[in-house]
KOLLUMLUM-52088 format. One record per residue (C-alpha): residue number from 1; x, y, z. Coordinates in nm, 3 decimals, padded with zeros to 5 digits. Last residue first. Example, Ala and Ser with C-alpha at 12.3 -4.5 7.8 and 13.67 -1.06 7.14 Angstrom:
REM residues 2
SITE,nr,east,north,up
SITE,2,01.367,-00.106,00.714
SITE,1,01.230,-00.450,00.780
END
This chain:
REM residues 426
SITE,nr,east,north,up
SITE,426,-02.210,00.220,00.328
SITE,425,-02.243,-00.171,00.296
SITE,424,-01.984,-00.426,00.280
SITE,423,-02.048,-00.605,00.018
SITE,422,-01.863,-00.892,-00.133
SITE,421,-01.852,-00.912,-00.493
SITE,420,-01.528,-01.094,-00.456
SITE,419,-01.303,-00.834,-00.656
SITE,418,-01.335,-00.545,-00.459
SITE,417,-01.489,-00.546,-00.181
SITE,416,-01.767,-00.383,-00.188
SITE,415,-01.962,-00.104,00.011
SITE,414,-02.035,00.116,-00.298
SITE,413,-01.745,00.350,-00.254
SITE,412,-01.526,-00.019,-00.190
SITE,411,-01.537,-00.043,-00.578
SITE,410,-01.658,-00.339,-00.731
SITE,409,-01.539,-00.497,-01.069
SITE,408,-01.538,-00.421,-01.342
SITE,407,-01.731,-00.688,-01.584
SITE,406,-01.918,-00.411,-01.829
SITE,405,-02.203,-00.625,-02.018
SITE,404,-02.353,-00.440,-02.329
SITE,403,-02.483,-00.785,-02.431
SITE,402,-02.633,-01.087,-02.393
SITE,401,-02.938,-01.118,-02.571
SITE,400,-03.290,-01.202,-02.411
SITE,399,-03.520,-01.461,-02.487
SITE,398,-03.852,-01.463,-02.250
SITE,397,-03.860,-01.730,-02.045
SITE,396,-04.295,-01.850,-02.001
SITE,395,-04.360,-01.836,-01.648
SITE,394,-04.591,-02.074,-01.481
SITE,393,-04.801,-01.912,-01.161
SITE,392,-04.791,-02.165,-00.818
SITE,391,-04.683,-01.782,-00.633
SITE,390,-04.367,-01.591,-00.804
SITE,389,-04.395,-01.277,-00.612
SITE,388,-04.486,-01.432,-00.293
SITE,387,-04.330,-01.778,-00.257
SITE,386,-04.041,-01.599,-00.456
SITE,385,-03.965,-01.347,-00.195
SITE,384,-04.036,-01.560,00.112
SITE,383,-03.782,-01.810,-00.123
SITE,382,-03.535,-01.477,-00.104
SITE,381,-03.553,-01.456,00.265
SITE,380,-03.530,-01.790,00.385
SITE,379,-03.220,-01.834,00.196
SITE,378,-03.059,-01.511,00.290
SITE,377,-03.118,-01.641,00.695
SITE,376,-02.910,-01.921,00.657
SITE,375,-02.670,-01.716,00.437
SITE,374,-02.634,-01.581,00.801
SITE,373,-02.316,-01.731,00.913
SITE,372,-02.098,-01.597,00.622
SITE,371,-02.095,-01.465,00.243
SITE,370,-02.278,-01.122,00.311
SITE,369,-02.501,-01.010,00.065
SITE,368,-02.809,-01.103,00.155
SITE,367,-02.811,-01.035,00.565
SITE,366,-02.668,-00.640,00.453
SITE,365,-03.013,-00.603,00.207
SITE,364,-03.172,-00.728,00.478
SITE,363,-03.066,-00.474,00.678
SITE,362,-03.076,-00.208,00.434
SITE,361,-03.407,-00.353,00.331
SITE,360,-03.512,-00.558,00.094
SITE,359,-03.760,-00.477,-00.237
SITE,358,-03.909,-00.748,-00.423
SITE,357,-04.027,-00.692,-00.751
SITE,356,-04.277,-00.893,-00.922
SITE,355,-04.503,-00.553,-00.926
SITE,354,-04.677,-00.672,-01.268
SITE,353,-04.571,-00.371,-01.509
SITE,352,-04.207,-00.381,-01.255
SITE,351,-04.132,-00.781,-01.349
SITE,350,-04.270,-00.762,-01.682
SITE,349,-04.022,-00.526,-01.827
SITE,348,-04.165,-00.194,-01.947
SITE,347,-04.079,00.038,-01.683
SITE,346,-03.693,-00.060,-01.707
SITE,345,-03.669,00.070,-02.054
SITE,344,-03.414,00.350,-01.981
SITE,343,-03.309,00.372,-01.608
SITE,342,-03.401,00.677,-01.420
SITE,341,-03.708,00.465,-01.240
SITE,340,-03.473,00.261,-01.103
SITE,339,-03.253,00.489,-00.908
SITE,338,-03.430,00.480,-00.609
SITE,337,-03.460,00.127,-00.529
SITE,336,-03.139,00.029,-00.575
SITE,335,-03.073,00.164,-00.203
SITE,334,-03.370,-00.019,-00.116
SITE,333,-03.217,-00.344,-00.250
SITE,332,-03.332,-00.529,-00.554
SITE,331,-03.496,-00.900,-00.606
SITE,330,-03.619,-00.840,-00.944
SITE,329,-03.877,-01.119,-01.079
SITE,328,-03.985,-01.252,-01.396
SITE,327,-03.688,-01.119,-01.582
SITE,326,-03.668,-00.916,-01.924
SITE,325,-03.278,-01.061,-02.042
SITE,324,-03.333,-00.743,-02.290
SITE,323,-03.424,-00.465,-02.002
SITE,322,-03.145,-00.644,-01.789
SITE,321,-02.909,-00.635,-02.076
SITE,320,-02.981,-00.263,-02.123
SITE,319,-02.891,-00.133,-01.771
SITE,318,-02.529,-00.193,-01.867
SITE,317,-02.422,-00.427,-01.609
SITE,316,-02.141,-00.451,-01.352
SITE,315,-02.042,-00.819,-01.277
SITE,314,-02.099,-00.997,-00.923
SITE,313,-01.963,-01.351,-00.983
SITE,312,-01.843,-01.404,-01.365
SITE,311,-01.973,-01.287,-01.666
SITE,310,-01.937,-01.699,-01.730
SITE,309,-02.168,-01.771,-01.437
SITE,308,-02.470,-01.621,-01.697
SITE,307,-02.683,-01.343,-01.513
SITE,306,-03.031,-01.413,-01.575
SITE,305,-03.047,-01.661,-01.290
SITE,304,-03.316,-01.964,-01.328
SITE,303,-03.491,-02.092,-01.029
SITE,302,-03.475,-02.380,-00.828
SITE,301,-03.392,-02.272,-00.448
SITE,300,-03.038,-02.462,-00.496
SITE,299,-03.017,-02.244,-00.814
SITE,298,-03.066,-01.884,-00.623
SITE,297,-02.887,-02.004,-00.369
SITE,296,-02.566,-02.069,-00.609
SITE,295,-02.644,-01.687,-00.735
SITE,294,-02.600,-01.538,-00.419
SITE,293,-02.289,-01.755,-00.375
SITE,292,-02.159,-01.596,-00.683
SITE,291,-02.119,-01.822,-01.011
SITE,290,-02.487,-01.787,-01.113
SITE,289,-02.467,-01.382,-01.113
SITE,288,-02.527,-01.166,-00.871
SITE,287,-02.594,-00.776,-01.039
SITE,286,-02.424,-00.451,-01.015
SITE,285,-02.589,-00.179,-01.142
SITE,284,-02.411,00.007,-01.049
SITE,283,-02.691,00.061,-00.790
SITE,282,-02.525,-00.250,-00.570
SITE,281,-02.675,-00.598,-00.484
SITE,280,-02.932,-00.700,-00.809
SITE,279,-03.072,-00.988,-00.834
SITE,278,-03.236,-01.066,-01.129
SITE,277,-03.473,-01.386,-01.180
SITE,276,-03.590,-01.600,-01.392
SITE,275,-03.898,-01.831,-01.323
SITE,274,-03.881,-02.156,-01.525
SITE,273,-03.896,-02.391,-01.208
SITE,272,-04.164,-02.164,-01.009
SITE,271,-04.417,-02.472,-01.058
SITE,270,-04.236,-02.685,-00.824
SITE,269,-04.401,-02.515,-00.511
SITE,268,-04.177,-02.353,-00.269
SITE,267,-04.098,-02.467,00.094
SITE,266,-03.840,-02.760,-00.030
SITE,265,-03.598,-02.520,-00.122
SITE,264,-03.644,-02.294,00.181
SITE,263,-03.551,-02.628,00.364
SITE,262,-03.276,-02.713,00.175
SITE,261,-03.113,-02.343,00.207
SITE,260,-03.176,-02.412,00.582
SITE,259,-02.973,-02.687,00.633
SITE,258,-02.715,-02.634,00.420
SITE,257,-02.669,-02.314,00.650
SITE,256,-02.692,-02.455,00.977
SITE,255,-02.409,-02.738,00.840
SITE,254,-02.220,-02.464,00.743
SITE,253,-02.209,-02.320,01.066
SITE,252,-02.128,-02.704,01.230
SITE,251,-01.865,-02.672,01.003
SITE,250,-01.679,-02.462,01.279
SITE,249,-01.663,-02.773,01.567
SITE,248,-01.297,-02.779,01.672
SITE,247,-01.284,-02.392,01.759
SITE,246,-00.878,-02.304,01.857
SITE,245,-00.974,-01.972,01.631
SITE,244,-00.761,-02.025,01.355
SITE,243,-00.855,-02.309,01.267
SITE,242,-01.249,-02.207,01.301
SITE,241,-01.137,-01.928,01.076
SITE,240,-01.002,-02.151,00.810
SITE,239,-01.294,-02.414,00.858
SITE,238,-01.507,-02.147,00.810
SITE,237,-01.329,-01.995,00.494
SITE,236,-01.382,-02.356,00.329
SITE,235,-01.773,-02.361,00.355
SITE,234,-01.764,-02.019,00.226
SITE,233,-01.535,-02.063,-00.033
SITE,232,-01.760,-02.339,-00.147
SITE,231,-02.080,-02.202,-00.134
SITE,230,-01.931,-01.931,-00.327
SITE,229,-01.716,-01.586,-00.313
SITE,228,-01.550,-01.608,-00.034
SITE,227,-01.246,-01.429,00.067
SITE,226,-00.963,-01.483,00.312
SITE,225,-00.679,-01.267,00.361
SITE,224,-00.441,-01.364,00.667
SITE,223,-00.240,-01.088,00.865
SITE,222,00.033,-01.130,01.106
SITE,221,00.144,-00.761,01.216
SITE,220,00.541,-00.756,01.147
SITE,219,00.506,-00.390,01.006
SITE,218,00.583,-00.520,00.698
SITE,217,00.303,-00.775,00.704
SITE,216,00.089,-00.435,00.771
SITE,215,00.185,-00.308,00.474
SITE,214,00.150,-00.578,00.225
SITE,213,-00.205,-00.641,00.339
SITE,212,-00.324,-00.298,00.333
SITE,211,-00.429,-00.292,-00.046
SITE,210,-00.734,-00.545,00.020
SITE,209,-00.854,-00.744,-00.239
SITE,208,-00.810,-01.059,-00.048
SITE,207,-01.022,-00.942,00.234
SITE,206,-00.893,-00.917,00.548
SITE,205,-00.832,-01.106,00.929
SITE,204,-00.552,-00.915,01.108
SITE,203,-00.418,-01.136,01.367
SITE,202,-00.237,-01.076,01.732
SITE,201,-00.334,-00.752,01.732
SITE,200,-00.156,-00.472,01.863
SITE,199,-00.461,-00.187,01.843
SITE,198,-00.203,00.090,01.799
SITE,197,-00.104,-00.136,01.477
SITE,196,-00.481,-00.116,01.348
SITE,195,-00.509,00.335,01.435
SITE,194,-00.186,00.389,01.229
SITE,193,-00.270,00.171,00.905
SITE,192,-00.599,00.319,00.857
SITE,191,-00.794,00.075,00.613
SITE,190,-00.761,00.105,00.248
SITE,189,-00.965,-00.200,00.105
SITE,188,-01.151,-00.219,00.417
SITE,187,-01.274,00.079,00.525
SITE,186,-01.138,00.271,00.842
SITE,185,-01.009,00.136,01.155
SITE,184,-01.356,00.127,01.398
SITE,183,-01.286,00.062,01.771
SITE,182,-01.531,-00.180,01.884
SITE,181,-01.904,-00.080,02.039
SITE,180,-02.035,-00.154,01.672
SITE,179,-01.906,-00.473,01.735
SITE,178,-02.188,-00.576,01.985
SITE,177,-02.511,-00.502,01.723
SITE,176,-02.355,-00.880,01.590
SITE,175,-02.345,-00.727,01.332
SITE,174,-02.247,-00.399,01.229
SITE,173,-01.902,-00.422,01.011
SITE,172,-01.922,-00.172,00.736
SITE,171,-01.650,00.106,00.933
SITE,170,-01.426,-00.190,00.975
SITE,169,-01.396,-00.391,01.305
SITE,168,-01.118,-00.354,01.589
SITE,167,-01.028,-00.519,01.934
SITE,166,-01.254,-00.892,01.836
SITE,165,-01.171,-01.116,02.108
SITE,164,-01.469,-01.120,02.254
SITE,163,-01.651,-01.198,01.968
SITE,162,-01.510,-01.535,01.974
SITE,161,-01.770,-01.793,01.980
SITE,160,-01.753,-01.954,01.633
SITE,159,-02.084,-01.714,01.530
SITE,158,-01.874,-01.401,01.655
SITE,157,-01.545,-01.479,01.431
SITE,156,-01.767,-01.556,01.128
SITE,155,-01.984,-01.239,01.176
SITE,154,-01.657,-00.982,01.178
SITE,153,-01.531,-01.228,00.831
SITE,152,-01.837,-01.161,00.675
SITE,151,-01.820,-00.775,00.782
SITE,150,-01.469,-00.722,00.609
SITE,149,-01.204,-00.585,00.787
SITE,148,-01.188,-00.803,01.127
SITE,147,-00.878,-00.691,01.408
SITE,146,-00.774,-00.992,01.647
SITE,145,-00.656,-01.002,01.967
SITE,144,-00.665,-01.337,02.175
SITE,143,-00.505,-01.535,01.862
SITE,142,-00.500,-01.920,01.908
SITE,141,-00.138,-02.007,02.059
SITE,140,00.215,-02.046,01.867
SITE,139,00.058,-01.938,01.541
SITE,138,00.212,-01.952,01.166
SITE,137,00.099,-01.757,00.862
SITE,136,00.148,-01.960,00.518
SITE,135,00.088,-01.717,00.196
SITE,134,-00.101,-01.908,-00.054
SITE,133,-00.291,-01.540,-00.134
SITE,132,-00.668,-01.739,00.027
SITE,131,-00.443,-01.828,00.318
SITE,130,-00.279,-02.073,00.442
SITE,129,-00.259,-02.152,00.842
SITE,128,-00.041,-02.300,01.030
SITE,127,-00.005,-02.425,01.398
SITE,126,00.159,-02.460,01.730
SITE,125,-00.043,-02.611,01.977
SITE,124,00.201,-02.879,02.080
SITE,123,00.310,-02.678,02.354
SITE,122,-00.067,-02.586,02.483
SITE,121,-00.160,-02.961,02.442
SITE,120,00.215,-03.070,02.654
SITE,119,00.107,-02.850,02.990
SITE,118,-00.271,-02.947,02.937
SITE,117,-00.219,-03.320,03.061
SITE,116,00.060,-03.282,03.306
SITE,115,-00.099,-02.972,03.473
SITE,114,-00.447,-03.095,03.462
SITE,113,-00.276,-03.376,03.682
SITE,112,-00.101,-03.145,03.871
SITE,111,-00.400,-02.989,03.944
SITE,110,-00.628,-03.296,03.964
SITE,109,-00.363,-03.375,04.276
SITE,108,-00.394,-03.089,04.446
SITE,107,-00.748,-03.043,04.441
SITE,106,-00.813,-03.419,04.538
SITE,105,-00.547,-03.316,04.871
SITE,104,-00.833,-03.043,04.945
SITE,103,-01.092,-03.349,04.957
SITE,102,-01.384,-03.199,04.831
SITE,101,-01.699,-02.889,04.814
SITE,100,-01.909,-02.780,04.551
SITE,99,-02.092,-02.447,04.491
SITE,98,-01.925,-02.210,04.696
SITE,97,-01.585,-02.311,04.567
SITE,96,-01.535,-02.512,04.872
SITE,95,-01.210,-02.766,04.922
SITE,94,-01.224,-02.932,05.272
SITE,93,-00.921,-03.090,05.464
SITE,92,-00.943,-03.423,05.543
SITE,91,-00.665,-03.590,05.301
SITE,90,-00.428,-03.258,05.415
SITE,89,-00.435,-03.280,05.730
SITE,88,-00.369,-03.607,05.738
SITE,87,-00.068,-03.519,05.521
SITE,86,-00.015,-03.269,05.814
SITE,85,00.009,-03.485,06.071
SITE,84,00.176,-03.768,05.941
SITE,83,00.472,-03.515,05.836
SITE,82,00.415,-03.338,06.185
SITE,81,00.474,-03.724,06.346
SITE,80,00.749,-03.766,06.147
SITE,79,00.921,-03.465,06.199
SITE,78,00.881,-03.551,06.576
SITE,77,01.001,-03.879,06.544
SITE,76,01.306,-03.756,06.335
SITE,75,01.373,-03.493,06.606
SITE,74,01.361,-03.788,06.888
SITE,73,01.591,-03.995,06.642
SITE,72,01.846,-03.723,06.630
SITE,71,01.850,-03.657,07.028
SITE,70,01.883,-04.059,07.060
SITE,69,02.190,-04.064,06.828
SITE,68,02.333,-03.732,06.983
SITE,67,02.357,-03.910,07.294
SITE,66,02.465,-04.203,07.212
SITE,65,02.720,-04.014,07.000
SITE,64,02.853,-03.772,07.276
SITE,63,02.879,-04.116,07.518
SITE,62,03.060,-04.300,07.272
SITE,61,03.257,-03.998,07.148
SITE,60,03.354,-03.922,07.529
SITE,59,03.472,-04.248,07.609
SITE,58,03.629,-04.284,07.248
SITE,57,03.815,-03.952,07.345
SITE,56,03.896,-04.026,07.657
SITE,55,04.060,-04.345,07.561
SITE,54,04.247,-04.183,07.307
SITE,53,04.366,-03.903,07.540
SITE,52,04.424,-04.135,07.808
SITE,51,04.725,-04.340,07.566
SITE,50,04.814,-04.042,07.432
SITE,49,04.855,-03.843,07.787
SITE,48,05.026,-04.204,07.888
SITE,47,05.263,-04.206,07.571
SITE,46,05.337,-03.843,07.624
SITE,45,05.416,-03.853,08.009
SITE,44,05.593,-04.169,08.006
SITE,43,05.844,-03.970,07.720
SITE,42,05.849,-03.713,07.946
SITE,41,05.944,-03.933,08.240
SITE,40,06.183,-04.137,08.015
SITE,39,06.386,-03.826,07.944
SITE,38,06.330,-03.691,08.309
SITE,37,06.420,-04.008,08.441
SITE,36,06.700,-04.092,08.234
SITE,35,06.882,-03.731,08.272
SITE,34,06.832,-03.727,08.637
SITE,33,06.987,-04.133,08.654
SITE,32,07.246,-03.993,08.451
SITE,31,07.334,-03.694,08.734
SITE,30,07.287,-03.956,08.957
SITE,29,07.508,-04.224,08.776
SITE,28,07.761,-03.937,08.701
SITE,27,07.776,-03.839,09.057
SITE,26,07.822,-04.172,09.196
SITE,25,08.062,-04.290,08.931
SITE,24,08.259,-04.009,09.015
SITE,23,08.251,-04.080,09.350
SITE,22,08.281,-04.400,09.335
SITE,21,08.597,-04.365,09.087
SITE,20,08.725,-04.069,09.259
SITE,19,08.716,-04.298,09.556
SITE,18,08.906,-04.615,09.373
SITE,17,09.122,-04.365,09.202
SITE,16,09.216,-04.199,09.561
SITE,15,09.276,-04.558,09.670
SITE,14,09.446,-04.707,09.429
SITE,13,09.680,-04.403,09.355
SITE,12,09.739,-04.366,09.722
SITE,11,09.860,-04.750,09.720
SITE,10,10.093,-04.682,09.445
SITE,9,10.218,-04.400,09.590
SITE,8,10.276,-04.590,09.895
SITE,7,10.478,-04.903,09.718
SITE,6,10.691,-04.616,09.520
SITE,5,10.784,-04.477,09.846
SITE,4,10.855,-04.789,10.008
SITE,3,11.045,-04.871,09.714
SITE,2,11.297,-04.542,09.768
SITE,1,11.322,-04.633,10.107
END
């Protein structure tokens, strides 16, 4: 009994193990089989989305591209065409100035050439200039503004061209007849300091002998001082000023002048060789002596000055040394004019008993004096002078001493400027 027992319990073990076993293997494979699919379902799911989304995406770039590609080459076509267009535009469009017309595009391109060319000239245009003191004065550009303060100087500027840029003259300076239209700063030894910096001027062009120099260079006003006093000085101050002035061609002035002195030269008969003559350029009396440029024409003409160079350029006289020298012929101013009958003596010299005396007027007097572009002009004037005074007649020199000579120099009450015998006129 008791093994049937065991034998049936053994038997119910096998067979409720065997159907737990299926059973539980059934529900565990399902519930495993759940877990596997969804696992390997999501897993599907990502590898397939991937797997479309990269195709997709290089379906849809291809297409986007392709698409974009022949947008992007139908813009470039069309910039190309309005490119084409307007260059062709350009070639045939018209320039017209009202008095010639060209290819617009020919404009363009002489601009930018004029552009390339002038661009590195107006850099490079940087210059110096020294003075008649040896004090350098630099430039960036030719001056546009400049203030004149001696009349020789005033005419220089105007004969190279430049009038127009003259903003201020001295009281003396009246020719060209257009500066007397400028604003006037005073004399030019002791010029108003006030009324030439209100002008702003890119230069101040002076006379060596001026006191305003100093001044105005302290005022940071650029200022060169230039003074002739012969043919030399002249010639040179020309050149200076044509520097100055951007003007390539200035000796061509001086050219004009030798030109004409040689002329007047030639115009008078040999035979006035010995004739000596005074000229006088300031009741002082103040005379031109053989040094001076007035005296230098007086030689190139061919006649003898009374004044020695060695008394230097424009030295005051004592009325006696005239009387004694006893010239041939006075060339005298009609400013002089009226004080010569108050000298001692001067009624007996041969010039005034035989009415050798030539008299100029204030303008010619103003032509005579003035070292610059109208020496031309002083030539012609004094051998008219001699041609009539002196004629074909032979003078005999009369001996004369040297002596009672004063050699002060000018004073700007008279018109000069002092030192250089240049007059300004008053």
């Amino acid at each position: 009994m008791k093994g049937l027992i065991l034998f049936l319990n053994q038997v119910l073990v096998l067979v409720v193990g065997r159907a737990s076993a299926k059973v539980l293997g059934f529900v565990v494979g399902r519930a495993s089989a759940k877990v596997l699919g969804f696992v390997v379902g999501r897993a599907s799911v990502k590898v397939l989305g991937l797997v479309v989304g990269r195709a997709s995406a290089k379906v849809l770039g291809l297409v986007v591209g392709r698409a974009s590609a022949r947008h992007g080459r139908c813009k470039s076509t069309q910039r190309t065409a309005q490119r084409t267009a307007q260059r062709t535009a350009q070639r045939t469009a018209i320039f017209d100035d009202g008095c010639r017309s060209f290819p617009l595009q020919k404009v363009r391109y002489l601009r930018w050439f004029g552009v390339a060319v002038l661009l590195p000239a107006v850099t490079a245009h940087a210059f110096e200039v020294t003075d008649d003191r040896g004090i350098s004065v630099s430039f960036v550009q030719p001056p546009q503004r400049i203030v004149s303060l001696l009349p020789s100087l005033t005419e220089t500027v105007c004969e190279l061209g430049a009038c127009a840029r003259l903003v201020g003259v001295d009281r003396y300076s009246d020719f060209p007849a257009s500066v007397k239209q400028l604003p006037q700063v005073g004399g030019g030894l002791d010029p108003n300091i006030e009324a030439i910096v209100a002008l702003k001027p890119d230069v101040v062009l002076m006379a060596t002998s001026s006191r305003a120099g100093e001044r105005l260079r302290a005022l940071g006003l650029k200022v060169l001082a230039l003074e002739p006093k012969n043919h030399a000085d002249v010639k040179r101050v020309l050149g200076k000023v044509g520097q100055v002035l951007g003007v390539r061609d200035a000796a061509r002035v001086w050219r004009v002048i030798d030109a004409a002195m040689q002329a007047a030269a030639q115009s008078l008969p040999q035979s006035i060789g010995n004739t000596r003559v005074y000229f006088e350029v300031n009741p002082g009396p103040y005379g031109a002596g053989e040094s001076s440029f007035i005296g230098e024409t007086l030689t190139r003409l061919g006649v003898k000055n009374i004044i020695p160079a060695k008394l230097g350029p424009f030295p005051k006289l004592n009325p006696e040394f005239i009387v004694r020298a006893n010239p041939d012929v006075i060339m005298i101013g009609q400013r002089s004019l009226e004080s010569m009958g108050q000298r001692p003596g001067w009624a007996g010299m041969r010039a005034m008993r035989e009415q050798r005396l030539c008299v100029f007027t204030t303008a010619q007097s103003d032509t005579l004096v003035r070292p610059g572009p109208r020496m031309a002009e002083g030539a012609r004037l004094m051998a008219q002078c001699l041609a009539d005074k002196a004629g074909a007649r032979r003078f005999q020199p009369t001996a004369g001493q040297v002596s009672g000579v004063a050699t002060s120099h000018f004073y700007e009450g008279w018109g000069f400027a002092c030192g250089s015998g240049q007059i300004s006129t008053s």
